[in-house]
Structure formats: structure tokens, C-alpha cells
C-alpha beads as a LAMMPS data file, in Angstrom:
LAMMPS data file: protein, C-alpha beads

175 atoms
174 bonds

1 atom types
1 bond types

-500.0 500.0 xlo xhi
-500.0 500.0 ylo yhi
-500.0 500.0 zlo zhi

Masses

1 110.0

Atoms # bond

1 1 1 -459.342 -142.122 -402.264
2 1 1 -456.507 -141.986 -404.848
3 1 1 -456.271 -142.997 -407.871
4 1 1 -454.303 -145.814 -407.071
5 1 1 -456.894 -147.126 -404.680
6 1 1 -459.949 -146.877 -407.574
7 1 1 -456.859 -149.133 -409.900
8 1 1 -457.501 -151.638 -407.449
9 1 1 -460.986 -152.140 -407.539
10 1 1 -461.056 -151.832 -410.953
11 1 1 -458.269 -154.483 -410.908
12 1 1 -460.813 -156.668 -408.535
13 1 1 -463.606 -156.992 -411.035
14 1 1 -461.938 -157.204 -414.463
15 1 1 -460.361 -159.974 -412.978
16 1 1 -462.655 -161.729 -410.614
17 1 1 -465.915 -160.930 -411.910
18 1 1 -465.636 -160.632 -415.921
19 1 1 -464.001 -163.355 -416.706
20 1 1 -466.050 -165.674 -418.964
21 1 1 -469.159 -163.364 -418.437
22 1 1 -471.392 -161.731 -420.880
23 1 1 -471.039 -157.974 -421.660
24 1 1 -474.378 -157.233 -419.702
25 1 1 -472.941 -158.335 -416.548
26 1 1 -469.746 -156.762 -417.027
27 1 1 -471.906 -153.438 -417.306
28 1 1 -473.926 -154.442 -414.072
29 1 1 -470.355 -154.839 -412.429
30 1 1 -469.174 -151.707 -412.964
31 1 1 -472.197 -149.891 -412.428
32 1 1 -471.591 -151.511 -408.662
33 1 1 -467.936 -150.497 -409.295
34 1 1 -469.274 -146.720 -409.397
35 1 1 -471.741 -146.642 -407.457
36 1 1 -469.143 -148.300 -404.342
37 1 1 -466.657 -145.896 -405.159
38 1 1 -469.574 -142.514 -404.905
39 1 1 -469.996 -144.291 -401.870
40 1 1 -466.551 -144.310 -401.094
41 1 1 -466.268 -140.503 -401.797
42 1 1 -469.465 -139.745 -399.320
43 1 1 -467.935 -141.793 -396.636
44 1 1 -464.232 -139.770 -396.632
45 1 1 -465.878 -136.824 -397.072
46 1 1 -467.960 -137.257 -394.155
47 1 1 -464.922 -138.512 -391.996
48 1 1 -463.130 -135.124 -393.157
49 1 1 -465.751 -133.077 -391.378
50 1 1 -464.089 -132.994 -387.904
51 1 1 -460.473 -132.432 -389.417
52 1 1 -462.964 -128.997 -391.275
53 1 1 -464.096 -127.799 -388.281
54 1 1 -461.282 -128.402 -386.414
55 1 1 -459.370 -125.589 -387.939
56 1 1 -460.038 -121.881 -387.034
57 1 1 -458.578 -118.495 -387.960
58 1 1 -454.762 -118.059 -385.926
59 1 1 -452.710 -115.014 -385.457
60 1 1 -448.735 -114.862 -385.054
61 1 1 -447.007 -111.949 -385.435
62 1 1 -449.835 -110.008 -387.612
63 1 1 -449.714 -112.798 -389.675
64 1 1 -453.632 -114.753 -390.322
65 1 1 -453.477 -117.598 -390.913
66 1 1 -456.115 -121.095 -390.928
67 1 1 -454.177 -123.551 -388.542
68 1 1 -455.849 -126.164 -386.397
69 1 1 -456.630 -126.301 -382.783
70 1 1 -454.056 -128.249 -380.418
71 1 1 -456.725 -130.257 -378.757
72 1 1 -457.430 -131.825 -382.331
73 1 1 -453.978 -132.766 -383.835
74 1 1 -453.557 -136.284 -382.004
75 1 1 -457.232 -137.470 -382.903
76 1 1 -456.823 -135.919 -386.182
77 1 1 -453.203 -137.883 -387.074
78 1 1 -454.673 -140.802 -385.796
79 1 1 -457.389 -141.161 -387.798
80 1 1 -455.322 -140.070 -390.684
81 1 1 -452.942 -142.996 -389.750
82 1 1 -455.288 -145.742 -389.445
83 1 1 -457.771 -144.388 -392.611
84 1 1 -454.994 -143.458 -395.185
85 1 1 -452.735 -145.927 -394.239
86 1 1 -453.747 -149.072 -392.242
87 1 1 -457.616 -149.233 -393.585
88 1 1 -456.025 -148.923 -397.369
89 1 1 -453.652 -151.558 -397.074
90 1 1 -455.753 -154.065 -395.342
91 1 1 -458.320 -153.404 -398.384
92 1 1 -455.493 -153.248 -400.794
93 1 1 -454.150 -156.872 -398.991
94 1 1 -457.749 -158.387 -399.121
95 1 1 -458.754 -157.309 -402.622
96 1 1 -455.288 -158.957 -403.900
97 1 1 -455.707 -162.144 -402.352
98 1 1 -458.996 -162.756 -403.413
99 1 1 -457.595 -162.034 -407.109
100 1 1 -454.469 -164.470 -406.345
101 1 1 -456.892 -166.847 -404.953
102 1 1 -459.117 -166.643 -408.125
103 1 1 -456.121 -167.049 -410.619
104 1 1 -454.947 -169.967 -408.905
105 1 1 -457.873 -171.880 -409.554
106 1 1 -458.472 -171.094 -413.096
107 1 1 -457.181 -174.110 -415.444
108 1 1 -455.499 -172.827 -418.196
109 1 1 -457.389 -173.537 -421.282
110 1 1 -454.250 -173.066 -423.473
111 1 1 -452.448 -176.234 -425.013
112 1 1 -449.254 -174.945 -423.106
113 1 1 -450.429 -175.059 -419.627
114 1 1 -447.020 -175.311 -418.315
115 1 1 -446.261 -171.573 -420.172
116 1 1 -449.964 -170.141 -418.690
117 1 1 -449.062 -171.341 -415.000
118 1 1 -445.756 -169.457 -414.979
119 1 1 -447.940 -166.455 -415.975
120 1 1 -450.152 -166.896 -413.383
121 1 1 -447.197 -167.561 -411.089
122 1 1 -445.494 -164.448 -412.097
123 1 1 -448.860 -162.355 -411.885
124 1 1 -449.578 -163.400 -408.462
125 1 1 -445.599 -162.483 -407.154
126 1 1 -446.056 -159.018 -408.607
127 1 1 -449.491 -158.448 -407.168
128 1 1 -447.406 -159.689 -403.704
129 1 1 -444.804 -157.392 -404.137
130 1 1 -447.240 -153.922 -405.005
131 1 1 -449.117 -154.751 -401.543
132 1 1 -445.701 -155.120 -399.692
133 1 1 -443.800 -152.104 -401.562
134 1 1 -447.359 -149.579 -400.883
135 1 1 -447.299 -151.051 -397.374
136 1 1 -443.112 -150.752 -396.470
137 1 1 -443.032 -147.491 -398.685
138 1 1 -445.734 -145.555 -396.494
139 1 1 -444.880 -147.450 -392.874
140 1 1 -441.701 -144.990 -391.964
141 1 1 -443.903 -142.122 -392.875
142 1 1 -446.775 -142.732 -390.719
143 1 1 -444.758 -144.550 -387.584
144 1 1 -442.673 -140.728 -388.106
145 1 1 -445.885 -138.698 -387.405
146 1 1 -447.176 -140.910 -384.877
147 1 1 -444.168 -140.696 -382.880
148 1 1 -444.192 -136.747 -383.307
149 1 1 -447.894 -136.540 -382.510
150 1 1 -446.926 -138.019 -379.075
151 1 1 -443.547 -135.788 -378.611
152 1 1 -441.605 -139.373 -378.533
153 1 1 -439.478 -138.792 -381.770
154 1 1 -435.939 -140.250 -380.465
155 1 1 -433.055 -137.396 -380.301
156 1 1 -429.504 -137.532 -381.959
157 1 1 -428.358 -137.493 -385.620
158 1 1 -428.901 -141.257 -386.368
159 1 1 -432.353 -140.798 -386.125
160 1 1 -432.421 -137.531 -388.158
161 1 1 -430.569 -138.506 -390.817
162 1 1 -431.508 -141.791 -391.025
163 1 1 -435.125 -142.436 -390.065
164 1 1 -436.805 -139.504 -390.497
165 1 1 -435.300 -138.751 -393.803
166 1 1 -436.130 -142.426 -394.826
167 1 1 -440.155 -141.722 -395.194
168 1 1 -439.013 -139.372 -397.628
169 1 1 -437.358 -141.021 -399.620
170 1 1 -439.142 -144.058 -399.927
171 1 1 -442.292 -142.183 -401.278
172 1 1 -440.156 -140.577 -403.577
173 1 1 -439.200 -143.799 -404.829
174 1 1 -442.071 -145.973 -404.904
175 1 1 -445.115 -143.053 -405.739

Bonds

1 1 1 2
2 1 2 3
3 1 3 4
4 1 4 5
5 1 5 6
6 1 6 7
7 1 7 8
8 1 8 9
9 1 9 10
10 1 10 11
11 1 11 12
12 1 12 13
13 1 13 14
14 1 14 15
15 1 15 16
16 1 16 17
17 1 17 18
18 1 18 19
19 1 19 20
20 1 20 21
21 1 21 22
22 1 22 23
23 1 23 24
24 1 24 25
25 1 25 26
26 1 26 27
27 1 27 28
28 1 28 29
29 1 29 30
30 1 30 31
31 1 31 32
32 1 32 33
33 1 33 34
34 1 34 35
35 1 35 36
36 1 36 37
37 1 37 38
38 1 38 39
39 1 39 40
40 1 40 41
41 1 41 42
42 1 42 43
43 1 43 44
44 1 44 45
45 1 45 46
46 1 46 47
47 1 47 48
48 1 48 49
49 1 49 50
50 1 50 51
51 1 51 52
52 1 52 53
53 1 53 54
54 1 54 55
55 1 55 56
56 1 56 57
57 1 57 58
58 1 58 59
59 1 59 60
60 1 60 61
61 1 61 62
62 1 62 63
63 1 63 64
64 1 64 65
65 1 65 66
66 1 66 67
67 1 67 68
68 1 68 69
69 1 69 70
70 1 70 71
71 1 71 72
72 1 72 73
73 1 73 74
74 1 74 75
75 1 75 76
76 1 76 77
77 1 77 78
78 1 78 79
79 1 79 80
80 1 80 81
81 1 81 82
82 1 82 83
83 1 83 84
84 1 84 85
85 1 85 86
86 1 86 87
87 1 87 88
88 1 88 89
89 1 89 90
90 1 90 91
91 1 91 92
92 1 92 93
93 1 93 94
94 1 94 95
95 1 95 96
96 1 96 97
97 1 97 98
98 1 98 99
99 1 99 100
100 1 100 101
101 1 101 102
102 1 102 103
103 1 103 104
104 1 104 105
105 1 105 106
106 1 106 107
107 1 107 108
108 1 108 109
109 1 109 110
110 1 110 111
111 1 111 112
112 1 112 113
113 1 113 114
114 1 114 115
115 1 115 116
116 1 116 117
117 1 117 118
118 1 118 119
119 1 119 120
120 1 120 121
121 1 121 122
122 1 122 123
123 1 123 124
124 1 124 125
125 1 125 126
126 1 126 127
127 1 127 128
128 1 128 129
129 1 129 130
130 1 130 131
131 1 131 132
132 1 132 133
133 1 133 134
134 1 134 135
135 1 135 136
136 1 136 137
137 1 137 138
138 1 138 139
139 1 139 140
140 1 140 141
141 1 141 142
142 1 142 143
143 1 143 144
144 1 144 145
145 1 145 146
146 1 146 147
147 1 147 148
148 1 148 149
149 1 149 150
150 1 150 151
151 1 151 152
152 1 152 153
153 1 153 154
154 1 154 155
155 1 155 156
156 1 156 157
157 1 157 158
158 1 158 159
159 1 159 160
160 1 160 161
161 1 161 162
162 1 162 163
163 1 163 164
164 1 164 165
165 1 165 166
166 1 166 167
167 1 167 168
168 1 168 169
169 1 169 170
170 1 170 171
171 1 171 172
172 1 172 173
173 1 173 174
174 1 174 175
């Protein structure tokens, strides 16, 4: 899990969960905080067991090398698809609308309320756009493996130069 995945959570219970609470429950939260996240980190480490033992020792040319087996590649950039990418972003989607959802019904306690709903407003459209930017910014990269992992990566310059070069670009960009 990345760093920007643990922000998130993080994110989730500052906002959600400590607002107008005491300091011992804040301390209770984020010992569930850590303790989901170790969790976390013993889950992916178990699901990177196969993609482990799916590698063995290759030779090409007197050259050694670790590479993986072919029967394993598909399975393997599946899973990587659907547990780096679609998995993520669903949590990533979920976690931000509860937090939207939770601003949205807080009154503002300020005598400007007017000034503390266009913060709220504002909060909630950039918290839209970081789910939409992680989810556009990583789509052409995965849809680009995908495609190779089944050999049906279209042919011709426009999709060289344009596509496949786009995945590249947009996580240079946006990461």
C-alpha cells in the first residue's frame, strides 16, 4: 500500500471520527488506524506469494537471470490490475464520499456560515477531483497492460504514439 493510500485513511478519521471528540478516543482511533493498516500489510503480502513463487531462475544466452513463468503472467497482471488499481480506487471513492457526506452535514458553527459553506463546498470539489485525477491518471496504464497481457494491443503509429505513450505521461504528471 503506498503512501498515498495510508493519506487516505488517515484523511478518513481526522475528519470523520475526531471531530468534536476527546483526545482518548482520538488515540483509540488511530490505534484502529494502525492496527487496519498492519492488517493491510499482512493481507498484500500474502496476495504477493503466488507472484514469489511464480518466478524461477531463466537462462538466455549465458545470461541468469530471475524472470517469471509464462503460464503465470496473465493471472499475475490481472490481479495486479484489479488489486493496485480497481480495489484502490473503489476504497479511495468510498472513503471520500463518506468524508463529503460527513462535511455536508456539519452546520457551521461560525457567525459567517455563508464563508464556512463555500469551504466546505470547495473541500468536497477537490476531494472529487483527487479520486477522478488517481483514477483517469492510472486507467491508460492498466487498460495498456491488459491489452498486452492478451496480445490485443492495436497496430499502427496512432496507437504508439498516442496511447501507449499516454500512460506515461499521465503518471508523470499527476504522481
Amino acid at each position: 500500500m503506498t503512501r498515498a493510500r495510508h493519506v487516505v485513511v488517515y484523511r478518513y478519521v481526522l475528519i470523520v471520527h475526531v471531530h468534536g471528540t476527546s483526545d482518548l478516543s482520538y488515540r483509540a482511533d488511530v490505534r484502529k488506524v494502525v492496527l487496519f493498516v498492519a492488517a493491510l500489510w499482512i493481507g498484500v503480502s500474502a496476495f504477493n506469494v503466488p507472484t514469489m513463487m511464480a518466478h524461477r531462475t531463466k537462462t538466455f544466452y549465458n545470461l541468469t537471470y530471475c524472470g517469471m513463468e509464462d503460464r503465470w503472467i496473465t493471472p499475475i497482471i490481472l490481479s495486479f490490475s484489479a488489486f493496485g488499481y480497481a480495489v484502490p480506487l473503489v476504497v479511495i471513492a468510498v472513503i471520500y464520499v463518506i468524508i463529503v457526506r460527513f462535511l455536508r452535514t456539519q452546520r457551521p458553527t461560525t457567525i459567517n456560515q455563508q464563508r464556512a459553506r463555500q469551504r466546505t463546498s470547495k473541500a468536497c470539489r477537490v476531494i472529487s477531483l483527487v479520486v477522478v485525477v488517481f483514477g483517469v491518471s492510472w486507467l491508460p496504464y492498466h487498460i495498456n497492460i491488459i491489452l498486452a497481457c492478451f496480445d490485443r494491443i492495436p497496430e499502427g503509429l496512432f496507437y504508439e504514439v498516442r496511447i501507449s505513450n499516454l500512460s506515461f505521461y499521465l503518471y508523470a504528471v499527476f504522481t
